[in-house]
C-alpha positions in Angstrom: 133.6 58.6 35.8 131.0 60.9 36.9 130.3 58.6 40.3 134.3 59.6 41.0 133.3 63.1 41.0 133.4 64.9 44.8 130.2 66.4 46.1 130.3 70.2 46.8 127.9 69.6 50.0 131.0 69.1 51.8 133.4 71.4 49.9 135.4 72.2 53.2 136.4 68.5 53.8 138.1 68.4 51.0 141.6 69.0 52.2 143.2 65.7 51.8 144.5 66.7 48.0 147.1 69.0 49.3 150.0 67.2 48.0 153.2 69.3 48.6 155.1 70.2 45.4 158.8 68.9 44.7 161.8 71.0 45.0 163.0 74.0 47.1 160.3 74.5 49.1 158.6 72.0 49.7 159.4 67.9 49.6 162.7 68.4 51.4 161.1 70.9 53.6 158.1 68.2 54.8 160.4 65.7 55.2 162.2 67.2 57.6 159.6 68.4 59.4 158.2 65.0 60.0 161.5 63.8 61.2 162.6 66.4 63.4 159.3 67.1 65.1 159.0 64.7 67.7 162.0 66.2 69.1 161.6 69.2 68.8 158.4 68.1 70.8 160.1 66.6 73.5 162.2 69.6 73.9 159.1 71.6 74.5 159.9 73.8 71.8 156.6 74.3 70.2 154.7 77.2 71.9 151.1 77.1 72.4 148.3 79.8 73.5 146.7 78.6 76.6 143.7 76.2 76.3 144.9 75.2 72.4 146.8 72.2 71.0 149.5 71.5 68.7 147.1 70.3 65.7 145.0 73.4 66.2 148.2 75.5 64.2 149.8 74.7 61.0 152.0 72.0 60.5 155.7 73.5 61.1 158.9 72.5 62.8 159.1 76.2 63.0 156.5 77.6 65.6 157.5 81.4 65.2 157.6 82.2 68.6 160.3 84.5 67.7 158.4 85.7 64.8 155.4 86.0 68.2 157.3 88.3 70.5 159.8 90.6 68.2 157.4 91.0 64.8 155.5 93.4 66.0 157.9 95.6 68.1 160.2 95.7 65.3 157.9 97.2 63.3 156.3 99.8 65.1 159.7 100.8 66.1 161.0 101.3 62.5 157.8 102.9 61.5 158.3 105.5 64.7 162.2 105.7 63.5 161.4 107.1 59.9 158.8 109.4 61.6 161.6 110.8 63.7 163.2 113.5 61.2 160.3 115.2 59.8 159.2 116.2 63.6 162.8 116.7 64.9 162.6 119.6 62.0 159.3 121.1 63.3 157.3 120.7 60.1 153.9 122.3 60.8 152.2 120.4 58.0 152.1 116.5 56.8 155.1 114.9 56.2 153.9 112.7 53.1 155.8 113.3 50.0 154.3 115.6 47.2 153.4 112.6 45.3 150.7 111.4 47.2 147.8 113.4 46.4 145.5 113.7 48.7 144.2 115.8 51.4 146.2 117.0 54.5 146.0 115.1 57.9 143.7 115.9 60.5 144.9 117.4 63.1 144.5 119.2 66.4 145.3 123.1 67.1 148.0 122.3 69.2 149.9 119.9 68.2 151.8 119.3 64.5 150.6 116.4 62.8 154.8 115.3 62.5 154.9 115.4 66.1 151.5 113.9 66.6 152.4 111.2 64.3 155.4 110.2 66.7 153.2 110.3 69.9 151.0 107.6 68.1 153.7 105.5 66.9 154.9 105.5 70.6 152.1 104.3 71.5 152.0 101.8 68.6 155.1 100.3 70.0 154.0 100.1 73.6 150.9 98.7 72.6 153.1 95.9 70.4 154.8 95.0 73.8 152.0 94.7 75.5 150.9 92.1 73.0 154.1 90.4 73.6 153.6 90.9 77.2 150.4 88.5 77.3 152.0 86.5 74.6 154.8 85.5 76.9 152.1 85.0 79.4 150.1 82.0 77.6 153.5 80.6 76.7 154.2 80.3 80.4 151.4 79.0 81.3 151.0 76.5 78.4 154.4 75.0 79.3 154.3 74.8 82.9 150.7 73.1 82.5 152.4 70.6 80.1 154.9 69.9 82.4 152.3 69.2 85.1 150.4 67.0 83.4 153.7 65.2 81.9 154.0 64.2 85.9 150.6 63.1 86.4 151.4 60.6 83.9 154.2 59.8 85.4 152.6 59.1 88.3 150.2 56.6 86.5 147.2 59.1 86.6 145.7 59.3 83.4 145.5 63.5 82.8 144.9 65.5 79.0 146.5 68.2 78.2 143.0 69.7 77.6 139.3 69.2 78.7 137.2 67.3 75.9 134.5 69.5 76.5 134.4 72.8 74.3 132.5 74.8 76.6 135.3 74.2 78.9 138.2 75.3 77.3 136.1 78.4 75.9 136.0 79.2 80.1 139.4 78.5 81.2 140.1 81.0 78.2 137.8 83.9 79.5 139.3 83.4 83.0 143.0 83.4 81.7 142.1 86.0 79.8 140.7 87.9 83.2 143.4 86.9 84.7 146.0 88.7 82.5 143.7 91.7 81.8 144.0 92.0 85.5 147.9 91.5 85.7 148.3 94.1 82.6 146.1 96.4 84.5 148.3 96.0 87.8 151.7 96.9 85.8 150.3 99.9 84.2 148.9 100.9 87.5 152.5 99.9 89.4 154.5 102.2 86.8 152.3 104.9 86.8 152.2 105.4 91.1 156.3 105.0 90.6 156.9 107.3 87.7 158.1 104.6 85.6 158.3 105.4 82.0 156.8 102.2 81.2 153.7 101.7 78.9 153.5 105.7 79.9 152.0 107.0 76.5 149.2 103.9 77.2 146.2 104.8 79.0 144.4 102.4 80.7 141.5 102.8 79.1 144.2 101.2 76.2 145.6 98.8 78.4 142.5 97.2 79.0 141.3 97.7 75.5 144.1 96.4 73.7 144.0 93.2 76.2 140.8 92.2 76.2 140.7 92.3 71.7 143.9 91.0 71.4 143.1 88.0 73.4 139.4 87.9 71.6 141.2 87.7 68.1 143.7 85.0 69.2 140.6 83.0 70.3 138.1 83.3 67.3 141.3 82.9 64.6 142.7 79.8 66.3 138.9 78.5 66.3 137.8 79.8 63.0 141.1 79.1 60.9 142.0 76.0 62.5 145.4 74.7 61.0 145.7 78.1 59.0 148.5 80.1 61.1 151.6 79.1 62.7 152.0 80.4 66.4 154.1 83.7 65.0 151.2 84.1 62.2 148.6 84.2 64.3 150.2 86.6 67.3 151.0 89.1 64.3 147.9 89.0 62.1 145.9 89.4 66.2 147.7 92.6 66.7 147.5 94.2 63.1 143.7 93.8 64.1 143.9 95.1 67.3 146.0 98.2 65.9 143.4 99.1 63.2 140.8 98.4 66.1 142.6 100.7 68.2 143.3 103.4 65.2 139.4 103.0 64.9 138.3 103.6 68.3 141.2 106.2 68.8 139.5 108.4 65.2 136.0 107.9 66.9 136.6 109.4 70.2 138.6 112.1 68.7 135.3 113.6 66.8 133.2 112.5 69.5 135.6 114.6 72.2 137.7 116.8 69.8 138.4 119.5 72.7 139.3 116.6 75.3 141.7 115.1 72.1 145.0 117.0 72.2 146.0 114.6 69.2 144.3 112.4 66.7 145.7 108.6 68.2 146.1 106.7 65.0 149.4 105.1 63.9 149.7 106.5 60.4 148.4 110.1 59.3 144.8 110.6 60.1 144.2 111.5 56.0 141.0 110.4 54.3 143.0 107.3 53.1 143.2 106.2 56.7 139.0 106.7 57.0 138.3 105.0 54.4 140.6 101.9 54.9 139.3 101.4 58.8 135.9 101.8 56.9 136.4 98.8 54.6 138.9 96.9 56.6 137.3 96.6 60.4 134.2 97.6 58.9 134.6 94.4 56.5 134.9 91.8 59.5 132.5 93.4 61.6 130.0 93.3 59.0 130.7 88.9 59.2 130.9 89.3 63.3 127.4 90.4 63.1 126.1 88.4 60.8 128.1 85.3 62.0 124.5 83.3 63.1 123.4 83.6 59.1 126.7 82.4 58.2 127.4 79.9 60.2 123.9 78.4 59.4 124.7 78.6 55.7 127.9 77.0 56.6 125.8 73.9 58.5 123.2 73.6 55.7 125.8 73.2 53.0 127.9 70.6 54.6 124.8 68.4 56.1 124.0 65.4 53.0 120.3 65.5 52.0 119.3 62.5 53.9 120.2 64.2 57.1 118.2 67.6 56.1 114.5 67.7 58.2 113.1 69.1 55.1 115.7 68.3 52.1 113.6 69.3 49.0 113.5 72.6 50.2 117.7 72.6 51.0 117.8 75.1 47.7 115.6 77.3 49.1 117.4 77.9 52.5 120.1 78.4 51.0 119.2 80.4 48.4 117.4 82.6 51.6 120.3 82.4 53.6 122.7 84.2 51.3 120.0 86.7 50.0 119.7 87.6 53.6 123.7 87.9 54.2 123.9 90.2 51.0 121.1 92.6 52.1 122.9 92.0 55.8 126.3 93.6 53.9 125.1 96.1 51.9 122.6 97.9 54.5 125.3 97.5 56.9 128.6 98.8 54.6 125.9 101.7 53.0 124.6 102.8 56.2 126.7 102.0 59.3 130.0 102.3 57.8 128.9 104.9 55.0 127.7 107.0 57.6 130.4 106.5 60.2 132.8 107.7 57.3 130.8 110.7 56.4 131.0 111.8 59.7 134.3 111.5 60.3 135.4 113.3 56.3 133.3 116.1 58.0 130.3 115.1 56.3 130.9 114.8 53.0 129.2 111.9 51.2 131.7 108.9 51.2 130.6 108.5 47.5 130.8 111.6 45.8 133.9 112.0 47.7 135.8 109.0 45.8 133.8 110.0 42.6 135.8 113.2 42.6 138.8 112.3 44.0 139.2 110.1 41.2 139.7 113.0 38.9 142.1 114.8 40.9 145.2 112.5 39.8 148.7 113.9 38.1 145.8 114.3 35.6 142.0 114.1 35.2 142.3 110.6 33.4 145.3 108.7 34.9 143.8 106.7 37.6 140.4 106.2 35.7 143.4 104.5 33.5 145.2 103.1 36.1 141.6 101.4 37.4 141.0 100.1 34.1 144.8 98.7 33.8 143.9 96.8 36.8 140.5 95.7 35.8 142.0 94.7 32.6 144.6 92.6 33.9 142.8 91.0 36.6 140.1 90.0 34.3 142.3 88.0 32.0 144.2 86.6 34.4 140.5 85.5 35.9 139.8 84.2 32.6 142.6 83.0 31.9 142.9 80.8 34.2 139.4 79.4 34.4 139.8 78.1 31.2 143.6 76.7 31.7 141.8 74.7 35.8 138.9 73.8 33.8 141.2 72.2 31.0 144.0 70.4 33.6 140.8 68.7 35.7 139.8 67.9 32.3 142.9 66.2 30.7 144.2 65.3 34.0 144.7 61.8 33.0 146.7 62.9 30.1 149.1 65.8 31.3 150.0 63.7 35.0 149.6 67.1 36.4 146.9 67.9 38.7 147.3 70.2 42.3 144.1 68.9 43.3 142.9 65.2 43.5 140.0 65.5 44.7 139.0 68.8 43.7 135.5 68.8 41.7 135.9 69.3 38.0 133.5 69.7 35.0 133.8 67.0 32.1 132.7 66.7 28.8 130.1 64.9 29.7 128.1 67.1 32.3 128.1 70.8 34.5 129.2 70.6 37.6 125.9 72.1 39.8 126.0 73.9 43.2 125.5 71.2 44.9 127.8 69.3 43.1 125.9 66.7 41.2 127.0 66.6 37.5 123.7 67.6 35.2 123.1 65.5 32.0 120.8 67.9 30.8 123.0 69.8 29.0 124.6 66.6 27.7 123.7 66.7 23.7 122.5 69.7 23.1 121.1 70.9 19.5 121.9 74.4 20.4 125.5 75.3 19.2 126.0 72.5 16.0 127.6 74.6 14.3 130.6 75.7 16.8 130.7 72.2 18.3 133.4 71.2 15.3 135.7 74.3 16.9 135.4 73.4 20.1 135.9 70.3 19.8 139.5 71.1 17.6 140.5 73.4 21.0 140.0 70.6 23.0 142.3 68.2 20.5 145.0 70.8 21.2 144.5 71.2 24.3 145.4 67.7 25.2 148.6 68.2 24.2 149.6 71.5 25.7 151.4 71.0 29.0 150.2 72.4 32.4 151.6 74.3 34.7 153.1 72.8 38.2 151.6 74.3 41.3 154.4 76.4 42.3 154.5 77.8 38.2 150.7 78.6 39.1 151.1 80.5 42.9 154.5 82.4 41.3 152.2 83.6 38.3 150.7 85.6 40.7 153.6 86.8 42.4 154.7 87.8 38.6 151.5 89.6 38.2 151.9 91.6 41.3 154.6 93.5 39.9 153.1 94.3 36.8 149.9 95.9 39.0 151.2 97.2 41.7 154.3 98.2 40.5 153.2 101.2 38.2 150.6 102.1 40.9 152.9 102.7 43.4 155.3 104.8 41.1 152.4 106.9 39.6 150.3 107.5 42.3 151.1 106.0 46.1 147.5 107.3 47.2 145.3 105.6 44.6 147.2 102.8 45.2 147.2 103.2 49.3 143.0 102.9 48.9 142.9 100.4 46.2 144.5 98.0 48.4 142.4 98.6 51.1 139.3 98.0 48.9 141.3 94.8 47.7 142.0 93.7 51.2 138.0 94.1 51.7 137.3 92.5 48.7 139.0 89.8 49.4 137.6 89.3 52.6 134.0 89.4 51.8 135.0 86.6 49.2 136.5 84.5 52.0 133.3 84.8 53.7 131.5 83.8 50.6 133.6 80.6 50.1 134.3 79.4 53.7 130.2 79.9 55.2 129.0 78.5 51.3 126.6 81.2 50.2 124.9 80.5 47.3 125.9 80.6 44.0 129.5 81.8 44.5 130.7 79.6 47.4 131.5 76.5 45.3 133.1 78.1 42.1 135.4 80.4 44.9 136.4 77.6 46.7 137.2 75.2 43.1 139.1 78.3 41.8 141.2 78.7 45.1 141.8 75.3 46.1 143.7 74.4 42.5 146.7 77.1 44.2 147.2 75.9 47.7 150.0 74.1 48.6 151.1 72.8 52.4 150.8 76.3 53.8 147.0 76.2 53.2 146.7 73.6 55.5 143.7 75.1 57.6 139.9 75.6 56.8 140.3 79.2 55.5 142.6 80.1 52.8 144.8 82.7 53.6 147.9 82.8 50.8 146.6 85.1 48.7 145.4 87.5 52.1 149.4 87.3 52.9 150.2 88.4 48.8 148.3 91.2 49.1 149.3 92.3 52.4 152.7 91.9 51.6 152.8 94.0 49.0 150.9 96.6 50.3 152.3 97.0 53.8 155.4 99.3 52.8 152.0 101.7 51.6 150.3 101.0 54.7 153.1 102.2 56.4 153.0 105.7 54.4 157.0 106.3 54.6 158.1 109.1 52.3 160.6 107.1 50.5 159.8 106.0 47.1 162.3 103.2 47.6 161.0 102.2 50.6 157.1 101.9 49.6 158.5 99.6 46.3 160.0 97.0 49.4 156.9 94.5 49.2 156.4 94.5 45.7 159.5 94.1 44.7 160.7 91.2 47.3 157.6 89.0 46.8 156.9 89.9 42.6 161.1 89.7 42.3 162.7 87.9 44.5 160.6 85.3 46.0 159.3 83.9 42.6 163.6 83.7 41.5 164.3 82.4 44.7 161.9 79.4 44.4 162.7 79.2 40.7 166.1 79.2 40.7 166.2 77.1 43.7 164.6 74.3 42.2 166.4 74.4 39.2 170.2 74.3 40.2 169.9 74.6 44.0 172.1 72.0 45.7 173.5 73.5 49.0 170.9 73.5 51.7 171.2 75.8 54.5 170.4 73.4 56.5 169.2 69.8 57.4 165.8 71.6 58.7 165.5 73.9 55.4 164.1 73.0 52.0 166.1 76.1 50.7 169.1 76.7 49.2 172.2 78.7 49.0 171.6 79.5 45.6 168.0 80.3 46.3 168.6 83.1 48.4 171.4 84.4 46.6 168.5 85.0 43.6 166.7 86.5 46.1 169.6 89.0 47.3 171.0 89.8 43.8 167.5 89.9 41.8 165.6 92.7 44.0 169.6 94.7 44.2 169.2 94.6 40.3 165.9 96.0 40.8 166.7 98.9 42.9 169.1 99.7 40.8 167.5 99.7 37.9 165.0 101.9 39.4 167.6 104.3 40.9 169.3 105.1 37.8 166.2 105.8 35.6 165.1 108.2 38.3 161.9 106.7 39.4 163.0 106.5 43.0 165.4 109.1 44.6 169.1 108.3 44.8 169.9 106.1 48.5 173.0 103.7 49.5 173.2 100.9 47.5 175.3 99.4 49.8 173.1 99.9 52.7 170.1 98.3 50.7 172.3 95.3 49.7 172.8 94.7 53.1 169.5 95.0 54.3 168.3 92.6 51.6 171.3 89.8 52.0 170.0 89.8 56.0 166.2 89.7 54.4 166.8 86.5 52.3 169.0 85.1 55.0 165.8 85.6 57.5 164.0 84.2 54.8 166.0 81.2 54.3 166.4 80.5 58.3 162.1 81.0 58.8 159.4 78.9 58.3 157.1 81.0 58.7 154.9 82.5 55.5 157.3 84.4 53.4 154.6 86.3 52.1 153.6 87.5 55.4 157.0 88.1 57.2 159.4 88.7 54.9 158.6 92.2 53.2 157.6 93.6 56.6 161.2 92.0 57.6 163.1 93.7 54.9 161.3 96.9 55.2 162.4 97.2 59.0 165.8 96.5 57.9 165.8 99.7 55.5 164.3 101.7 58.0 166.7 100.7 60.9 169.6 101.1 58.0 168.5 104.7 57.1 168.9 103.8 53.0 
């Protein structure tokens, strides 16, 4: 038994064990993807970015170009509509509601932070359609590249769609990339000699900025989370980082030039929440940009077998060096770059103190130290909880027939799993414990017979937790919540790091933990599903609208109606919404009906302010039949989907 057991050396080749899960979602939904994709092939349907290939995205008959061009647009312009009537009324001070408690907006002596905030969120939407711009570029030049190649072949000449070589590709991409800096550069320069209002609140100090990032991001995404994003997933996630980028760069040279600054260029309300989230956030992932060699070495090490190592008695000690070094790397870099950068920038007040204090200064003294405790409370047991309900399934695995992971390491009863992934003997029989062994060994009799949960019981648990977390947070206090989710988001990412690149001792028990929750979505070398839960539910607070109904969108869609929708729809769903779709009717319709109930609920115990309930069933039914119709992540798209349609609805 323990010779079946997977080494950990190689933790991120162990992809193979992704079975899809039966039902709604899933079987129905592969199986038509495998059938209909060769023609949607030979249509030329699936769009590329140039110098990539169709197995460098995720597997999907559903390439979200759509989801590419229109995402981002839509968004900034329903975040610029609800900005619209606070500054059409001349409001000299912030717009935010009362509830969120925090400090004012920065702002210049000019110009009202309400009518700064629309100038930004202009230039929010420009920027999105400039992203679209050079999205619509590649796509044009991936296709009529396929099409000359198709003709070579034609004409017996023996042509790829791309070089073999690495280092070429990486150089047609840099001089594509010129190229359409260039062309982006000649449009802004064209509108501006003929007074066209086109791209006019972009500078071209933005132009060029936003085109030369965006492009960067495409490229180090596609490389780094190969098979992780569908083409509409990737184009979005690029320019959410090149708009914090932008909101970054935009807050810098503002205190660097305040006289030079008639406004503060950042897309939401330049308020210390906004600091410290482009703090954690961009700070976060340039923290890993820099350290990338150490990383990436740690990464190598890991995945190279002993017999290959130079020195492989001493593989331990690299990598016990490697990640002491990335550690230091992070916290000199996050205390003293970052933690300085946001001093500055809160007018030098210590980051620290400042969040020490602030979290006294809630509806009252106590509530959000209670609030952080809820959380810490629940997302320990949860933790817990689940350890010990993987560690059980791998265990009884033979007995239950469950299992999300085939070849996903386990610990038996007859060893510990080490970080390298040998099983240990030492611990075998041990002496120490004699008299509890009788106790544990009566759990583990009953816990042969207790049943499992599927994998899609195990991802919606999460979705169910969501809602009782986030949901109270955003009632009682927006703010907390608003920075809470950035330091999630950061969280998260440094544990991504920590299980992709292998630092020791975490890497191996994140990546066991994770990998017993991905289903065909997760397809890709970084695991991104429970990046898309998170930012799904927080992107209605990232948005900072002033409606309480409106900031509940993402918790209550995913926490609500997705987890129905799935639930329901594998129960009794029998009418598909189409050949290409593994949903159902009836799946939607949970969707629709479950998060209306919500609202209401909420509207008439007065937690949110009164709004058109038939307005908000409308802009749900048109979420869930989006949702139905996409195949993209629903996690990703679908609140931010539903939130434009209640902004563009005015509920």
């Amino acid at each position: 038994m323990n010779s079946l057991l997977p080494k950990l050396n190689d933790i991120h080749t162990l992809r193979e064990r992704r079975t899809p899960p039966n039902g709604r979602r899933a079987s129905f939904h592969v199986s038509a993807q495998q059938q209909l994709k060769p023609e949607l092939e030979k249509d030329g349907d699936i769009g590329r970015l140039w110098m990539t290939e169709e197995r460098d995205y995720r597997d999907c008959i559903d390439s979200g170009i759509i989801t590419a061009l229109l995402l981002g647009p839509l968004v900034s312009a329903s975040a610029l509509l609800v900005s619209l009537p606070a500054a059409e009324f001349g409001s000299p001070l912030s717009s935010l509601s009362p509830r969120w408690l925090v400090e004012p907006p920065l702002a210049s002596s000019t110009i009202p932070p309400t009518v700064a905030l629309v100038r930004s969120r202009r230039n929010m939407f420009e920027m999105a359609s400039l992203c679209s711009f050079l999205i619509s570029i590649h796509f044009e030049s991936s296709r009529r590249a396929d099409i000359r190649v198709a003709k070579e072949r034609e004409g017996g000449v023996r042509s790829g769609l791309l070089p073999k070589s690495e280092l070429r590709r990486f150089g047609s991409y840099v001089g594509m990339t010129v190229i359409m800096v260039s062309i982006a550069v000649g449009v802004k320069t064209a509108a501006t000699s003929t007074g066209s209002s086109l791209w006019s609140e972009l500078s071209m100090f933005d132009v060029l900025t936003v085109s030369l990032f965006y492009q960067f991001c495409l490229y180090v995404m596609i490389r780094l989370a190969r098979r992780g994003f569908t083409l509409g997933e990737l184009c979005f996630v690029a320019q959410c980082a090149t708009a914090l980028v932008m909101e970054t760069t935009n807050l810098t040279i503002s205190r660097i030039w305040p006289i030079s600054t008639p406004f503060i260029k950042t897309f939401r309300r330049p308020t210390p929440l906004l600091i410290y989230q482009l703090a954690l956030i961009p700070g976060c992932l340039l923290a890993g940009f820099l350290l990338s060699p150490l990383l990436v070495l740690s990464r190598n090490i890991a995945q190279k077998p002993l017999h290959r190592l130079r020195f492989p008695e001493d593989k331990l000690i690299q990598r016990r060096g490697l990640a002491a070094a990335v550690y230091a790397g992070f916290a000199l870099f996050i205390g003293g770059v970052v933690g300085v950068w946001t001093q500055w920038c809160l007018g030098w007040r210590n980051p620290w103190a400042w969040v020490v204090f602030w979290l006294l200064e809630g509806r009252r003294p106590w509530s959000r130290l209670v609030l952080l405790g809820y959380w810490g409370i629940l997302g320990s047991l949860s933790v817990a909880g689940w350890n010990r309900q993987l560690a059980r399934q791998r265990r009884y695995r033979h007995l239950n027939g469950h299992g999300a992971g085939h070849n996903a390491p386990a610990r038996t009863g007859n060893g510990t799993l080490t970080q390298d992934g040998h099983v240990s003997e030492s611990a075998i029989q041990s002496p120490v414990g004699t008299a509890s062994s009788s106790v544990t060994e009566m759990l583990d009799a009953a816990d042969k017979h207790v049943p499992t949960l599927g994998l899609n019981a195990r991802r919606k648990f999460f979705h169910a937790l969501a809602v009782l977390m986030f949901l109270p947070g955003i009632i009682i206090d927006p703010a907390f919540t608003h920075l809470s989710f950035s330091a999630a988001f950061a969280l998260f990412t440094f544990a991504e790091y920590v299980r992709y690149f292998a630092l020791y001792p975490f890497g191996a028990a994140v990546h066991v933990f994770l990998s017993e929750f991905l289903d065909h979505r997760d397809s890709g070398t970084a695991i991104l599903s429970h990046f898309y839960l998170l930012t799904g539910c927080a992107g209605s607070i990232w948005l900072e609208d002033s409606k309480p109904i409106l900031e509940l969108t993402g918790v209550l869609v995913l926490g609500v109606g997705d987890a129905l929708a799935s639930i329901i729809g594998r129960k009794i769903g029998k009418h598909r919404w189409s050949s290409a779709s593994g949903k159902s009717v009836e799946g939607s319709a949970a969707l629709a009906g479950s998060v209306w109930l919500c609202a209401l609920l909420l509207r008439l115990s007065g937690i949110v302010d009164p709004f058109s309930l038939w307005k908000y069933g409308c802009a749900i039914g048109l979420g869930s039949l989006l949702e139905a119709l996409s195949m993209q992540n629903d996690n990703l798209v679908l609140p931010l989907y539903v939130w434009c349609l209640l902004a563009l609805f005015d509920v």
